[in-house]
N, CA, C and O of each residue as an XYZ file, in Angstrom:
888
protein
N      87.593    139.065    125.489
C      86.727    140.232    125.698
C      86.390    140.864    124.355
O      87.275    140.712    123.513
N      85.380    141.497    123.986
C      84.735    141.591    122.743
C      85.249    143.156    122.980
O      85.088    143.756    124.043
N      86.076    143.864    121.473
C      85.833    144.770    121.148
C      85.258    146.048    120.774
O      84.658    146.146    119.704
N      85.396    147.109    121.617
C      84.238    148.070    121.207
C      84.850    149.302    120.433
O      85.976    149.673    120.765
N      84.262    149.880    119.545
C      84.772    150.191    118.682
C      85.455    151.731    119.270
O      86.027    152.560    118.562
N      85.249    151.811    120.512
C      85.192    153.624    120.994
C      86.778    153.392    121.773
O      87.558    154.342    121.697
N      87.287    151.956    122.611
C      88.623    151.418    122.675
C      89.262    151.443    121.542
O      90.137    152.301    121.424
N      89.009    150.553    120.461
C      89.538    150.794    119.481
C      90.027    152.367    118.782
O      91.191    152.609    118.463
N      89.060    153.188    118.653
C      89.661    153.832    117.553
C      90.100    155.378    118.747
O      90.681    156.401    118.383
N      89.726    155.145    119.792
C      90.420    156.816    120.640
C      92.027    156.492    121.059
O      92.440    155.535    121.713
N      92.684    157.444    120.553
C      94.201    157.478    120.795
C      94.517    158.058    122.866
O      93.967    158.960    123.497
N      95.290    157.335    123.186
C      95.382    157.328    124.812
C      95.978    158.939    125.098
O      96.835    159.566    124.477
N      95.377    159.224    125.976
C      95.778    160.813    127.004
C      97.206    160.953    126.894
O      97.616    162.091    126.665
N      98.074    159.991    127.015
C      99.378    160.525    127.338
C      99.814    160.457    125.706
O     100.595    161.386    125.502
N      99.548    159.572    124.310
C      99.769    160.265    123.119
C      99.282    161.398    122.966
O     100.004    162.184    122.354
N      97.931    161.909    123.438
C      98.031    163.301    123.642
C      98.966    164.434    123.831
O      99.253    165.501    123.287
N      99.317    163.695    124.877
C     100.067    164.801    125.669
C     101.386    164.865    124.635
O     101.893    165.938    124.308
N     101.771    163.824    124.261
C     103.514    163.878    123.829
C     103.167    164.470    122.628
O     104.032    165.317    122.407
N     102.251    164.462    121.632
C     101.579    164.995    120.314
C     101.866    166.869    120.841
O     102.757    167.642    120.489
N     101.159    166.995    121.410
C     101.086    168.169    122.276
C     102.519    169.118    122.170
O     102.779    169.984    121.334
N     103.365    168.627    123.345
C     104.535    168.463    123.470
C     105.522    168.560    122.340
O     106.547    169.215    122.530
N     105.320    167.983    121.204
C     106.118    167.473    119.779
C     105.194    167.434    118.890
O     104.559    166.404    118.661
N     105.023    168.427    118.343
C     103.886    168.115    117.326
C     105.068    167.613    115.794
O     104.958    166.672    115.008
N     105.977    168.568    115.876
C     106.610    167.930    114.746
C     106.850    166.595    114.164
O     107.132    166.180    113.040
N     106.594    165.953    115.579
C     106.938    163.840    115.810
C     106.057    163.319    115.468
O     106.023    162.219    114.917
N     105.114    164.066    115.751
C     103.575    163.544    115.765
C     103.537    162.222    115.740
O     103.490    161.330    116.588
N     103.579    162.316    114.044
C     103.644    161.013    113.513
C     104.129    159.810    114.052
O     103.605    158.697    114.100
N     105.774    160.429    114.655
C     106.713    159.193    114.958
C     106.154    158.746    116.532
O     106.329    157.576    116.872
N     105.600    159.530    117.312
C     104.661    159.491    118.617
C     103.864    158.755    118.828
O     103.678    158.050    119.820
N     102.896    158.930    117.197
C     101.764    157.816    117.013
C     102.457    156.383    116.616
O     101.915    155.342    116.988
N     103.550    156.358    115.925
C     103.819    155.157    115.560
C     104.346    153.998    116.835
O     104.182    152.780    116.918
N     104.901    154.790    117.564
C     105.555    154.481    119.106
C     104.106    154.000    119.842
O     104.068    152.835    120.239
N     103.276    154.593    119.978
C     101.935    154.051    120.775
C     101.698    153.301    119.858
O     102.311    152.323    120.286
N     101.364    153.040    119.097
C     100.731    152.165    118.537
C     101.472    150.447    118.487
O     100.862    149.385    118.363
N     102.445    150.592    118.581
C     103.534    149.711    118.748
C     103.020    148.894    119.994
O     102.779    147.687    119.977
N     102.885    149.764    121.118
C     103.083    149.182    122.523
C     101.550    149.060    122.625
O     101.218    148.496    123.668
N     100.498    149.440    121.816
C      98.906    148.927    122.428
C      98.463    148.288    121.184
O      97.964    147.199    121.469
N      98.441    148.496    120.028
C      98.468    147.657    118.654
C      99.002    146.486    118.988
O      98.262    145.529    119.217
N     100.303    146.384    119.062
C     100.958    145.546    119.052
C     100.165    143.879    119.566
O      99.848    142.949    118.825
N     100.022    143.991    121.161
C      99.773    143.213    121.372
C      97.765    142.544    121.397
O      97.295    141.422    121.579
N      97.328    143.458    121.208
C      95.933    143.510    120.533
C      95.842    143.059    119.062
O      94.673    142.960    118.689
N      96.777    142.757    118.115
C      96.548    142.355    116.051
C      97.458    141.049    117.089
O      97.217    139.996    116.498
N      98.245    140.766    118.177
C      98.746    139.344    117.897
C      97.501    138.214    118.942
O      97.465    136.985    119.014
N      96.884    138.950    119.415
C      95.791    138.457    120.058
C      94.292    137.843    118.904
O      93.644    136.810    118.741
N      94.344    139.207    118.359
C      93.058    138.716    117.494
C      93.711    137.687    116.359
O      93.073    136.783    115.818
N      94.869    137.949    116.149
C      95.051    137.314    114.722
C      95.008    135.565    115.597
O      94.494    134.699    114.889
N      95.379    135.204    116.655
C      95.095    134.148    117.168
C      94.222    132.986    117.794
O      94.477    131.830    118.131
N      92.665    134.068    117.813
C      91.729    134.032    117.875
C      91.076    133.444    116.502
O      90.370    132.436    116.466
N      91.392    134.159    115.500
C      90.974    134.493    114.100
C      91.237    133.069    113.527
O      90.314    132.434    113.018
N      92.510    132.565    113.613
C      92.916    131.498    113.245
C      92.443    130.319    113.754
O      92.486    129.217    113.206
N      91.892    130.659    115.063
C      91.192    129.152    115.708
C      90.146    128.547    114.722
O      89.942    127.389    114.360
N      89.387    130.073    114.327
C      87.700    129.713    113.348
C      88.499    129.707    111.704
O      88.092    128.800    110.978
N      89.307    130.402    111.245
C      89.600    130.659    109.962
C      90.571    129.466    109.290
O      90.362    128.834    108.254
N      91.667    129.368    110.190
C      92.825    128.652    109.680
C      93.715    129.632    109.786
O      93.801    130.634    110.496
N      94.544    129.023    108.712
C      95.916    129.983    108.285
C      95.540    130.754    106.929
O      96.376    130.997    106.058
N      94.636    130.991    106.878
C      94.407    131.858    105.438
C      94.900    133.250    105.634
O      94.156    134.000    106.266
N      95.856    133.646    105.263
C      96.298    135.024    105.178
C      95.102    135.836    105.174
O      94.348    136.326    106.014
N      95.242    135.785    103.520
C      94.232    136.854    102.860
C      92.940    136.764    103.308
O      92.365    137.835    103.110
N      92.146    135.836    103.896
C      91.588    135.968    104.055
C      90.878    136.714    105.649
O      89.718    137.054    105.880
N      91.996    136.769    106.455
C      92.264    137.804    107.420
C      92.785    139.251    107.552
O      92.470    140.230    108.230
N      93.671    138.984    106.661
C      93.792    140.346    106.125
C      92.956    141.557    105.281
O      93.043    142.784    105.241
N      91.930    140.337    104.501
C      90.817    140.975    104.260
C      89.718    141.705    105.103
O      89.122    142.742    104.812
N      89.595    140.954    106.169
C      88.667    141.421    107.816
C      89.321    142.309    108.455
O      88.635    142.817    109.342
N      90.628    142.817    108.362
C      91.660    144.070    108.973
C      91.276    144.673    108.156
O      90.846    145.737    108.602
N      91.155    144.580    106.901
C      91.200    146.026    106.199
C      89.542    146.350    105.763
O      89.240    147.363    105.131
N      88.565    145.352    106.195
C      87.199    145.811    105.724
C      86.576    146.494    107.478
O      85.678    147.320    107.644
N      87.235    145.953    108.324
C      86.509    146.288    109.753
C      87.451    147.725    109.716
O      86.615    148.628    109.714
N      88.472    148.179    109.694
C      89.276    149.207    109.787
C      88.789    150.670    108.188
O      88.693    151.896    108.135
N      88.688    149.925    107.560
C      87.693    151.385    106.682
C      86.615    152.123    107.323
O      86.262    153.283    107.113
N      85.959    150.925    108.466
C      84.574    151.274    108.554
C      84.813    152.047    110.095
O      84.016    152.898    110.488
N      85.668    151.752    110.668
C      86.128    152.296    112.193
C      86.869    153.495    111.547
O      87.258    154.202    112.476
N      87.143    153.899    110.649
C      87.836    155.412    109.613
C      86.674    155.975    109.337
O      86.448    157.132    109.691
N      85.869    155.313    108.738
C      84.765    156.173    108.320
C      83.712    156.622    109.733
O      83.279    157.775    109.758
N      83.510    156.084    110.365
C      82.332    156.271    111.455
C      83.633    157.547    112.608
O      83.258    158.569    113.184
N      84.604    157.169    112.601
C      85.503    158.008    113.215
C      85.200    159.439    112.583
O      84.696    160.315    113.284
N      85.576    159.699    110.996
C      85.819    160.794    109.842
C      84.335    161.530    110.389
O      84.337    162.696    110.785
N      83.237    160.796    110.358
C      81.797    161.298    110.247
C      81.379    161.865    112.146
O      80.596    162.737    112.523
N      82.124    161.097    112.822
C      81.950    161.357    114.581
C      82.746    163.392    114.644
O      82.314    164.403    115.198
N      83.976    163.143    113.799
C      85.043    164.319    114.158
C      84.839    165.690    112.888
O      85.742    166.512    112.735
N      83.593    165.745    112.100
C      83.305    166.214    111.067
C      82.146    167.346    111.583
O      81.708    168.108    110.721
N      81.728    167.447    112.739
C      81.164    168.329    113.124
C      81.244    169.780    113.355
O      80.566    170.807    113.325
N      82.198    169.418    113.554
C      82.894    171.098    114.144
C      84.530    171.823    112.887
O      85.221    172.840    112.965
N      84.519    170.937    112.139
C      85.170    171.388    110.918
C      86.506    171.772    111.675
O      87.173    170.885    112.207
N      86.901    173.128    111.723
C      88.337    173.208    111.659
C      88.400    172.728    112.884
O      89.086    171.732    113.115
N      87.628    173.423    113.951
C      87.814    173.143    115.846
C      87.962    171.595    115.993
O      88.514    171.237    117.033
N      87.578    170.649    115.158
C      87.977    169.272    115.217
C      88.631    168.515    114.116
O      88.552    167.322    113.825
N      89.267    169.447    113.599
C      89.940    169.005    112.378
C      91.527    167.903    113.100
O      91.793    166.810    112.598
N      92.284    168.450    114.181
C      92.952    167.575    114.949
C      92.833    166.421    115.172
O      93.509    165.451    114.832
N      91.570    166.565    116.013
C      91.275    165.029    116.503
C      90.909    164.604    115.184
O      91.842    163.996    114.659
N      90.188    164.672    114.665
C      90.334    164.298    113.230
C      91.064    163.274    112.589
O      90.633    162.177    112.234
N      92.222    163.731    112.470
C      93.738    163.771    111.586
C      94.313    162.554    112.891
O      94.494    161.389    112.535
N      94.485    162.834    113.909
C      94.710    162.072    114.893
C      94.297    160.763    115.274
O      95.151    159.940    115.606
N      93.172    160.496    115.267
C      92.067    159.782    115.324
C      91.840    158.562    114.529
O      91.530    157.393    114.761
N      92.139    159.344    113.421
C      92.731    158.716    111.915
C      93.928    157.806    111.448
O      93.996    156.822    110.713
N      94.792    158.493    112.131
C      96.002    157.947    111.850
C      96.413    157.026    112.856
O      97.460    156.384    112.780
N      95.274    156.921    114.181
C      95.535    155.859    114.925
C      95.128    154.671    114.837
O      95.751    153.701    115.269
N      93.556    154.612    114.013
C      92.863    153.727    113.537
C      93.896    153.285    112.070
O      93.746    152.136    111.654
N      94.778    154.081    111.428
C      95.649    153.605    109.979
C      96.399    152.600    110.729
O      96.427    151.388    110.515
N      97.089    153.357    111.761
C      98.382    152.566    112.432
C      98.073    150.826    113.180
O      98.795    149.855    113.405
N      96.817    151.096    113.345
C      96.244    149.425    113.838
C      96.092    148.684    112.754
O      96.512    147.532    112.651
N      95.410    149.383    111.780
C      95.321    148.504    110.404
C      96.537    147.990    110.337
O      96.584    146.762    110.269
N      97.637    148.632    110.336
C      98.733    147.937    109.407
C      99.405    147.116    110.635
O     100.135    146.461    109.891
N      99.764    146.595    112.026
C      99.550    145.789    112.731
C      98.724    144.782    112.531
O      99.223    143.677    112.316
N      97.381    144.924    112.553
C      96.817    143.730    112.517
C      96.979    143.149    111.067
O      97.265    141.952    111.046
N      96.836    143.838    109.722
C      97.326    143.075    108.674
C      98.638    141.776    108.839
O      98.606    140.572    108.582
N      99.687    142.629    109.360
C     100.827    142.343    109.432
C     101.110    141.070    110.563
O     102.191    140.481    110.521
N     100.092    140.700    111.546
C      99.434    139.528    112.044
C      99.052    139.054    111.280
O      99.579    137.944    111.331
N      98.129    139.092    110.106
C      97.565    138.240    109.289
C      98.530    137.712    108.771
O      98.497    136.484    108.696
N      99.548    138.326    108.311
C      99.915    137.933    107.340
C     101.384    136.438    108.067
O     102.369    135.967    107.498
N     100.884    136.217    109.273
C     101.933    135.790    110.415
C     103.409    136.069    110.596
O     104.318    135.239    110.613
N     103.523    137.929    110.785
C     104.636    138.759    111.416
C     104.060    138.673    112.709
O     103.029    138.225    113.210
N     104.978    139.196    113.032
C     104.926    139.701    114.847
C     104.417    140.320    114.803
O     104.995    140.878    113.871
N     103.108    141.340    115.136
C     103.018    142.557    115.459
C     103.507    143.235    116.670
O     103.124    144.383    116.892
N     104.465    142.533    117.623
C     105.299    142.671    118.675
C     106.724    143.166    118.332
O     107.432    143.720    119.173
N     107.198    142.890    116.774
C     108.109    143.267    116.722
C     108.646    144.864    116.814
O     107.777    145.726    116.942
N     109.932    145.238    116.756
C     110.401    146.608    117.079
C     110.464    146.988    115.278
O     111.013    148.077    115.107
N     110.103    146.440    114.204
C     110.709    147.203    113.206
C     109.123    147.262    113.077
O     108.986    148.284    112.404
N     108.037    146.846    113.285
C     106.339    147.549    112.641
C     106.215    148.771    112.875
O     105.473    149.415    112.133
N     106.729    149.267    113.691
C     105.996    150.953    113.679
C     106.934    151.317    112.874
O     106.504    152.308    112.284
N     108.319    150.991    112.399
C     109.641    151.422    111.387
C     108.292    151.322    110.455
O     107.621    152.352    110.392
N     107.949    150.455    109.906
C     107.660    150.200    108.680
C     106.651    150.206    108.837
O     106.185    149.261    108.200
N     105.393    151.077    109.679
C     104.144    151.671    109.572
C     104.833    153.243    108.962
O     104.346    153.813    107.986
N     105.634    153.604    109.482
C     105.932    154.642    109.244
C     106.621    155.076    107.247
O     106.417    156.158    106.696
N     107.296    154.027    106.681
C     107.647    154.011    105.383
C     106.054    153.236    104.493
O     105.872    153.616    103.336
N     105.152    152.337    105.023
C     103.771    152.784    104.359
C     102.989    153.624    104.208
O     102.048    153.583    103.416
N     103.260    154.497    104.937
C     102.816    156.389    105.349
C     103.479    157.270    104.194
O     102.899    158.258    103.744
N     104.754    156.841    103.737
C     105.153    157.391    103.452
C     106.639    158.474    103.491
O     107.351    158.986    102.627
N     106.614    158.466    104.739
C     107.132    159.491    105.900
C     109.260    159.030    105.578
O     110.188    159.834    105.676
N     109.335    157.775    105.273
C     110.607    157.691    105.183
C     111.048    156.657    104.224
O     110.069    156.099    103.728
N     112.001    156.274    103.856
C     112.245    155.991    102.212
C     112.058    153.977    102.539
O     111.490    153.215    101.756
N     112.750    153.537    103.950
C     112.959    152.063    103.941
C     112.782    152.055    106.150
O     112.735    152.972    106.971
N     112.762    151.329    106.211
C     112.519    151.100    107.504
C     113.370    150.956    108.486
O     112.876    151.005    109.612
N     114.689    150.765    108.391
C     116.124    150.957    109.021
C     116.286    152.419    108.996
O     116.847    152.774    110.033
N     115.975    153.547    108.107
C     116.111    154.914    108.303
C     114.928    154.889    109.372
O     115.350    155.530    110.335
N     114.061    154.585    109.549
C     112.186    155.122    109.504
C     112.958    154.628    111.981
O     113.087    155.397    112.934
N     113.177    153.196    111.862
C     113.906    152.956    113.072
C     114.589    153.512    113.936
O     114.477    153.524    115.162
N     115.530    154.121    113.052
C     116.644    155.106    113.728
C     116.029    156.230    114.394
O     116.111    156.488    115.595
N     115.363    156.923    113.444
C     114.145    157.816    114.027
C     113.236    158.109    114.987
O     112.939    159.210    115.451
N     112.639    156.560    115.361
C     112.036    155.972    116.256
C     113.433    155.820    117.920
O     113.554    156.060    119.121
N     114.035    155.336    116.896
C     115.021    154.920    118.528
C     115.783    156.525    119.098
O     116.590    156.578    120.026
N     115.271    157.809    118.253
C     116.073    158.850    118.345
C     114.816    159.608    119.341
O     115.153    160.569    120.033
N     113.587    159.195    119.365
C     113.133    159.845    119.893
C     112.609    159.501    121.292
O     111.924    160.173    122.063
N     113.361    157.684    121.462
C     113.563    157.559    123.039
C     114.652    157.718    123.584
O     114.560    157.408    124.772
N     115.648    158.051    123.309
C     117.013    158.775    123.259
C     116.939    160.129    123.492
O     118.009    160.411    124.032
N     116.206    161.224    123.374
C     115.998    162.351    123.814
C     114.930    162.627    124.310
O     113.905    161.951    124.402
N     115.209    163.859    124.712
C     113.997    164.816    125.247
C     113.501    165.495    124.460
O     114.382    166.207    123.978
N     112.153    165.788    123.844
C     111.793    166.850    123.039
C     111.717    168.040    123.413
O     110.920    167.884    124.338
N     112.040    169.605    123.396
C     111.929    170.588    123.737
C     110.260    170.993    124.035
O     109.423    170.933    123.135
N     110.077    171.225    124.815
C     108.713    172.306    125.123
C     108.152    172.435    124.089
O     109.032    173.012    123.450
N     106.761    172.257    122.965
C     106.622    173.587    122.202
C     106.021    174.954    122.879
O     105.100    175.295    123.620
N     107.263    175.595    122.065
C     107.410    177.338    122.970
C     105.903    178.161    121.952
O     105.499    179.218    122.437
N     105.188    177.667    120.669
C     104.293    178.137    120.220
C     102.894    178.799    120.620
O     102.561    179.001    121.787
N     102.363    179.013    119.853
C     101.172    179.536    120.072
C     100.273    177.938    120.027
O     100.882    176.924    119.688
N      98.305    177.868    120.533
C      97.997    176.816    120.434
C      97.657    177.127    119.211
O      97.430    175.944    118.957
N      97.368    177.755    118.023
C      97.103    177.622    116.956
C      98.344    177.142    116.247
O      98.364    176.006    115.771
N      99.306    177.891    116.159
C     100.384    177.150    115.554
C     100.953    176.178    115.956
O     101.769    175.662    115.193
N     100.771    175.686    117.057
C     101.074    173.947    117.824
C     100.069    173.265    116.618
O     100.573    172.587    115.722
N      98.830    173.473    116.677
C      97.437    172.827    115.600
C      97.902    172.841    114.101
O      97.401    172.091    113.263
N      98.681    173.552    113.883
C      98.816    173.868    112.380
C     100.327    172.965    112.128
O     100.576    172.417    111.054
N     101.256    172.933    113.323
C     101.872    172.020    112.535
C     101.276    170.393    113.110
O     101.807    169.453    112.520
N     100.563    170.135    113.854
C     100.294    168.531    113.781
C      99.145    168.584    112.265
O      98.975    167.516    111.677
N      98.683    169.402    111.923
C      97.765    169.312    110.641
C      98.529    168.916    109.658
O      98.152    168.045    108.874
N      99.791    169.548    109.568
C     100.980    169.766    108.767
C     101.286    168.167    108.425
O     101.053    167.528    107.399
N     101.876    167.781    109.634
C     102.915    166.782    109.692
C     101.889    165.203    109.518
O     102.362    164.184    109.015
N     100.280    165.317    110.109
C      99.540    164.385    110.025
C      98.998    164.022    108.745
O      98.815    162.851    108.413
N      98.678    165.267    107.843
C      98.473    165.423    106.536
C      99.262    164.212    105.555
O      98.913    163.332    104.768
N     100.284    164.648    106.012
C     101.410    163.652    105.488
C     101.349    161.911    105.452
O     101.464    161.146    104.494
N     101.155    161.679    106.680
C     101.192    160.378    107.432
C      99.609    159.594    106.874
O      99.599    158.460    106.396
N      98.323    160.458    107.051
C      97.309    160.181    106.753
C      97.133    159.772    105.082
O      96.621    158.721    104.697
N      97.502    160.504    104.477
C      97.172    160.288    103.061
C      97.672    161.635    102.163
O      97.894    162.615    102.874
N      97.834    161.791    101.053
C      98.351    163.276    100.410
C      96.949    164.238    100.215
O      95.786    163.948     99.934
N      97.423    165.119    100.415
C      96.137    165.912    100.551
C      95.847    167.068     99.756
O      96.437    168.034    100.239
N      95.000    167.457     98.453
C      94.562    168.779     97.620
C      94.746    169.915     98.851
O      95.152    169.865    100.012
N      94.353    170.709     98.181
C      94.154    171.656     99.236
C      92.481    171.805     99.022
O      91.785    172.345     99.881
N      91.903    171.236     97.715
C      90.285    170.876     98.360
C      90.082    169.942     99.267
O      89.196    170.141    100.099
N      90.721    168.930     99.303
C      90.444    167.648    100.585
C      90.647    168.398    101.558
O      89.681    168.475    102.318
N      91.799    169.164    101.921
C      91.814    169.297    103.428
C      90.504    170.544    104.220
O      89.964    170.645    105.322
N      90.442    171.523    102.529
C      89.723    172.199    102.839
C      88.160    171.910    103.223
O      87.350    172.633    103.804
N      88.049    170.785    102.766
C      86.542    169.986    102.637
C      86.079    169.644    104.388
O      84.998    169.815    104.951
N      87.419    169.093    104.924
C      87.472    169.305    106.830
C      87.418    170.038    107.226
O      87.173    169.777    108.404
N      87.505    171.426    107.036
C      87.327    172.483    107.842
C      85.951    173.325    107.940
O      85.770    174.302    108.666
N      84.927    172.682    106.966
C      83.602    173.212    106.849
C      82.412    172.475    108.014
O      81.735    171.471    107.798
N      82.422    173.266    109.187
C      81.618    172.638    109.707
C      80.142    171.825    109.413
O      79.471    172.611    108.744
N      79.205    170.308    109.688
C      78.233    170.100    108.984
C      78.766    169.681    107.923
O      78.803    168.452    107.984
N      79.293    170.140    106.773
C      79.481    169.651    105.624
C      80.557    168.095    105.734
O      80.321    167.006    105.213
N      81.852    168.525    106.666
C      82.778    167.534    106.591
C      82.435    166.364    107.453
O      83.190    165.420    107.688
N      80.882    166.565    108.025
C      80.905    164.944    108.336
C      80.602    163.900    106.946
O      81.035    162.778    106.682
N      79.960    164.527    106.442
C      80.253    163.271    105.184
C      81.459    163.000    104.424
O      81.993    161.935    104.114
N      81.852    164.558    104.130
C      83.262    164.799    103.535
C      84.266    163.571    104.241
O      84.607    162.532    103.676
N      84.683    164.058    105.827
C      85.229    162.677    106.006
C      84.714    161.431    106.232
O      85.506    160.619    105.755
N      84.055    161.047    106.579
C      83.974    159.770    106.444
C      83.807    159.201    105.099
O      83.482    158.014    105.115
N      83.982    159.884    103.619
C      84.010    159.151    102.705
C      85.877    158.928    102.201
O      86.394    157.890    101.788
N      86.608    160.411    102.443
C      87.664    160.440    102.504
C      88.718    159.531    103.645
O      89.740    158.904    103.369
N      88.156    159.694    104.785
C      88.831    158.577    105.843
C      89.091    156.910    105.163
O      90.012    156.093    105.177
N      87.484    156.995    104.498
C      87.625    155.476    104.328
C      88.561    155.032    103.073
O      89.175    153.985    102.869
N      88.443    156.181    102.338
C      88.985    155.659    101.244
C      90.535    156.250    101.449
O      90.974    155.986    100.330
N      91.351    156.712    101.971
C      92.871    156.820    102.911
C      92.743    155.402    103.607
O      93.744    154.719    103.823
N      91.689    155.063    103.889
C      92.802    153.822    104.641
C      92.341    152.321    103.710
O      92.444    151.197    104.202
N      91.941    152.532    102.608
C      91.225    151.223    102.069
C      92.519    151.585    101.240
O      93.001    150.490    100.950
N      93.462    152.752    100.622
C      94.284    152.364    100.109
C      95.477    152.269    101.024
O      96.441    151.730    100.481
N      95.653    152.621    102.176
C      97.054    152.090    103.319
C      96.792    150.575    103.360
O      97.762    149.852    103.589
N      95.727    150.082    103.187
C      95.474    149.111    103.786
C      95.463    148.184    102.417
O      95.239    146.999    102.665
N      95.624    148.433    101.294
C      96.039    147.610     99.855
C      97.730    147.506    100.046
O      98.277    146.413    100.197
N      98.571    148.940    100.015
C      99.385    148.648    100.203
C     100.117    148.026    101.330
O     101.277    147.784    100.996
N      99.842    147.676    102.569
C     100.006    147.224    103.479
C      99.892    145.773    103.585
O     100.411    145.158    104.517
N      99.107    145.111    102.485
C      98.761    143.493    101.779
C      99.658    143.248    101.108
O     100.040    142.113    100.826
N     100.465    144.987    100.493
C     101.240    144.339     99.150
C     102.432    143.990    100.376
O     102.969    142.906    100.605
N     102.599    145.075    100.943
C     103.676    144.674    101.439
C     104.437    143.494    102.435
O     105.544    142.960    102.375
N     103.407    143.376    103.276
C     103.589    141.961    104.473
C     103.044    140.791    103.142
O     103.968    139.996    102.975
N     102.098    140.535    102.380
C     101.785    139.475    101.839
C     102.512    139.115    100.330
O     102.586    138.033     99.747
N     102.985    140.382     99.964
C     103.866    140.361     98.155
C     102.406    139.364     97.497
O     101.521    138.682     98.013
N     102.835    139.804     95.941
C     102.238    139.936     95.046
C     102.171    138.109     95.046
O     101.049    137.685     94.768
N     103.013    137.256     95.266
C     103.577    135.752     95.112
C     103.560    135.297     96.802
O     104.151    134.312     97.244
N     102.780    136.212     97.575
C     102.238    135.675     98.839
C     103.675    135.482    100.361
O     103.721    135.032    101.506
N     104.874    136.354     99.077
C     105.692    136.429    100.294
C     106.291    138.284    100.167
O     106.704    138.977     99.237
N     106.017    138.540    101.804
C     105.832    140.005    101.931
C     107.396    140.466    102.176
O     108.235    139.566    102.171
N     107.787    141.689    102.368
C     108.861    142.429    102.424
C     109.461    142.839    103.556
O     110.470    143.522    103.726
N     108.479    142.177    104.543
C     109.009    142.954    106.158
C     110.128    141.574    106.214
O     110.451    140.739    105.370
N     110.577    141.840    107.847
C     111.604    140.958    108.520
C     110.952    140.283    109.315
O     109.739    140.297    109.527
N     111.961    139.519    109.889
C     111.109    138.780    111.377
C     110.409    138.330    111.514
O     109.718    138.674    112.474
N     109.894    136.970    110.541
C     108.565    136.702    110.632
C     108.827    135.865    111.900
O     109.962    135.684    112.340
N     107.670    135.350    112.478
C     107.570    135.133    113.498
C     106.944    133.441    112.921
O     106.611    132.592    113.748
């Protein structure tokens, strides 16, 4: 079935909801979905890919990271309308389209994208944790509990997923972020910034599944 780009890049109602719910997790929320619908979507295409391509890594990994700038950017420029009032979906939106990139790379590069340590180690290409056995634990801590209610206001629910997504998305001036909150203006603003946040997740994400000598750093290859 042929891909459309509006499946692709919208994050599902119930990550909503748990985002919602936990904004502090955010991140670790998105990495968890993405796991269970990424997952088996980068081991599908990458199998497809290989029927017409071969086994050329890089050269699949190159088509993850040139089709995924452009699903960042058309996303950045769709959620740039309404400046701060869509600055969320935004940030969200974003980091769901990052989190597929580094799945389907990580297919290219012939990992699992089925495995349980990719969203670990979507999460330490983010940034977010030092090695991927910490980044795991994290992950397995938050199907192990219940998250509390957030008891907040909806602005301050918004302000910390801005907070915590900021992070995960790319490092941010306080002109970049401010550049999203200008309605009209930040549709160009992001979509030049989207693309270029994930054209560099998506370098390091080559370095890492493919290494510099064509052998990468994750586990489990498949």
């Amino acid at each position: 079935m042929a891909e459309t780009l509006g499946e692709a890049t919208s994050p599902p109602k119930r990550l909503w909801d748990r985002i919602r719910r936990d904004p502090l997790r955010a991140p670790e929320h998105i990495a968890l979905a993405a796991s269970e619908l990424h997952g088996p979507a980068a081991a599908e295409w990458a199998d497809r890919r290989r029927r017409v391509y071969g086994n050329d890594a890089k050269t699949l990994a190159q088509m993850a990271r040139r089709r995924h700038t452009t699903m960042a950017s058309v996303e950045g420029a769709a959620t740039g309308v309404g400046g701060f009032i869509t600055v969320v979906p935004d940030l969200v939106g974003l980091a769901w389209i990052q989190s597929r990139l580094v799945f389907f790379v990580a297919a290219a590069y012939g990992y699992d994208p089925n495995d349980p340590m990719r969203p670990a180690e979507l999460l330490v290409l983010n940034g977010l944790y030092r090695d991927p056995i910490e980044a795991r634990r994290a992950l397995d801590g938050i199907g192990s509990t219940v998250a509390e209610e957030w008891v907040g206001s909806k602005l301050e629910r918004d302000e910390a997923i801005v907070r915590r997504l900021t992070k995960m998305v790319g490092k941010y001036t306080g002109k970049k972020l401010a550049g999203r909150l200008i309605p009209g203006f930040a549709i160009a603003f992001n979509s030049v910034v989207n693309r270029r946040q994930t054209n560099d997740l998506a370098k390091r994400a080559i370095l890492f599944y493919g290494g510099s000598d064509g052998k990468g750093g994750a586990v489990q290859r498949r």
